[in-house]
N, C-alpha and C positions, 0 to 999 in steps of 0.2 A: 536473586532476580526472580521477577513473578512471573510466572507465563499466560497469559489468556488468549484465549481461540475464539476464535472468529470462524465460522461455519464458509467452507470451502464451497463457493458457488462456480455453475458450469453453464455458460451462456448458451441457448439455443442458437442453430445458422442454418442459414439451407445451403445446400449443398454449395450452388453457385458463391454463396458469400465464404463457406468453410475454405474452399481452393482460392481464396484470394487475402483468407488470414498470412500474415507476415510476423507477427509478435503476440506475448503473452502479455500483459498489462494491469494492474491497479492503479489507481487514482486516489491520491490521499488529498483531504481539502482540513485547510485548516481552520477553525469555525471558535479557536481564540481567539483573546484579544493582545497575545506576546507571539512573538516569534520563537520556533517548537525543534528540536534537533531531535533528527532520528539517521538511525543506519539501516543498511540490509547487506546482503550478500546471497550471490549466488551459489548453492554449489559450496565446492570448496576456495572458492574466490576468496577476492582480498575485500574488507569492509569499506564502502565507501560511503562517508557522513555525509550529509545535508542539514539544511537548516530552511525554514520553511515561512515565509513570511503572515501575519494575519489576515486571513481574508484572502490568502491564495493558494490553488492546488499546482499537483506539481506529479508528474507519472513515474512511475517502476515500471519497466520494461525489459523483455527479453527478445533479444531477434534467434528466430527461428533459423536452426543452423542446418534440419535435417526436414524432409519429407513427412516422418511422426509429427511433425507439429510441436515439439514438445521443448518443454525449459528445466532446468536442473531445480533443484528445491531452493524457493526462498527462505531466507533467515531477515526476521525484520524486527528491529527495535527500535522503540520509542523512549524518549529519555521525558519519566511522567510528572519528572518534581517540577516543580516550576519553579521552585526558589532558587538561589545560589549552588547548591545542591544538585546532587544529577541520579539518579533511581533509573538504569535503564531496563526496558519491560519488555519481553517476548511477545510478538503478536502472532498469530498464521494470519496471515493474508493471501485470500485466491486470487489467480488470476484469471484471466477470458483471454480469447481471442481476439485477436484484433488485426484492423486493417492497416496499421500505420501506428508509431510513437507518440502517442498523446494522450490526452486527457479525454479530448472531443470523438478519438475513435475508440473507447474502452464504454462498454454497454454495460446495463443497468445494474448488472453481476459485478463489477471491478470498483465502486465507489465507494471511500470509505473515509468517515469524518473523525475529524482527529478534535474533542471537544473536553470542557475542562469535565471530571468526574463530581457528582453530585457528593452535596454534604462535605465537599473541602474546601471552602471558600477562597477557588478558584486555588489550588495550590499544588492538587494533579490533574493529571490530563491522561485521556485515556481515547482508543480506538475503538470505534463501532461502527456496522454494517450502515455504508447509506441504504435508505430504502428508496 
């Protein structure tokens, strides 16, 4: 299993938006043209798959259980074969703060494209920072 990192970003808030964060959040968008399976897991949770349609994103989310603000560690994989085959890949993915469980409230720090890797004609897929 491969592991690649992804640089852990930390969204700026003023204070008044900080006290009305509720959850931690990324945003995976899928920017194939197959529909993409990945897992994650909180913590020492249980793994819970998804599968992700072309051309739609879809949130990871944690709700805020304490005052810290805070969420246990993500674990997130991406399954990057695209053949019959299945290659699942360790990502880090950070999260931000957020006002609510979505996509539409997760800021410019949480978006992250799930596209095919260059030079395998179109055979894995791999995660990068949106900008």
């Amino acid at each position: 299993m491969g592991i690649a990192l992804i640089a852990l970003a930390s969204a700026g808030a003023s204070p008044a938006a900080a006290q009305q964060t509720t959850h931690g959040c990324a945003c995976l968008h899928n920017q194939t043209q197959a529909q993409i399976s990945y897992r994650y897991k909180w913590g020492e949770g249980e793994w819970k798959t998804m599968q992700l349609k072309p051309g739609y994103q879809n949130w990871i989310c944690w709700q805020y259980q304490n005052a810290q603000k805070s969420s246990p560690n993500l674990l997130f994989q991406l399954d990057v074969d695209m053949s019959k085959g299945s290659a699942w890949t360790t990502y880090t993915i950070g999260r931000v703060q957020t006002v609510g469980a979505s996509c539409d409230a997760v800021g410019k720090g949480g978006h992250y494209n799930v596209s095919y890797r260059p030079n395998t004609n179109n055979t894995f897929i791999q995660v990068t920072k949106r900008n």
